[in-house]
N, C-alpha and C positions, 0 to 999 in steps of 0.2 A: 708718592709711590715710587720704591728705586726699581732699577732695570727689570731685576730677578723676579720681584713681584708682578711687572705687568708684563715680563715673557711669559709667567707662568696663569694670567687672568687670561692671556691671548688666547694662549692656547686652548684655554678652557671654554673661553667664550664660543672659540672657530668649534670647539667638538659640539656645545651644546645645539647648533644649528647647523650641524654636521647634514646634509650633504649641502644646504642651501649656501649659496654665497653673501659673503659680508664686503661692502666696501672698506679700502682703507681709511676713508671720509668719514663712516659708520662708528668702526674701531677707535678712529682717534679723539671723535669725540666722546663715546665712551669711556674710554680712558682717559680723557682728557690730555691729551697730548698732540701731535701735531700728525698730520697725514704722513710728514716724512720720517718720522721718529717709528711709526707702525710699519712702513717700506723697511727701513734698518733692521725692525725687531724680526719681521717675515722672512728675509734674507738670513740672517743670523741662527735662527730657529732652523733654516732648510739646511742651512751649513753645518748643523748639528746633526740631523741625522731625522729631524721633525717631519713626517710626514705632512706638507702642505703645500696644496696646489695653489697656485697662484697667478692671474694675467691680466698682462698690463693693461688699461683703459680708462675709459671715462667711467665704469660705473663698477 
C-alpha cells in the first residue's frame, strides 16, 4: 500500500469509529505498518487541514 492509499484508509478508518479513540498500535497493525509511520501519517494529515484529534500516551 503507498503513502496516499493509507492516508486516505486512515482517515477513513478514524471516521468510521468516529468519536471513539483508536490507538496508533491499533492503526498500525491494521495497516500493517509501524506505530511510527501512523505518528507521521496523523501529523501530516493535521498539517493538511484534516480534522484530527490526537494525544500522546500509552494507549
Amino acid at each position: 500500500m503507498n503513502r496516499t492509499d493509507r492516508l486516505y484508509a486512515l482517515v477513513e478508518e478514524l471516521r468510521a469509529v468516529s468519536p471513539r479513540p483508536r490507538s496508533a498500535r491499533w492503526l498500525a497493525a491494521r495497516l500493517e505498518v509501524s506505530s511510527r509511520t501512523i505518528e507521521r501519517d496523523i501529523g501530516a494529515l493535521q498539517q493538511s487541514g484534516v480534522p484530527i484529534w490526537a494525544e500522546p500516551g500509552r494507549t
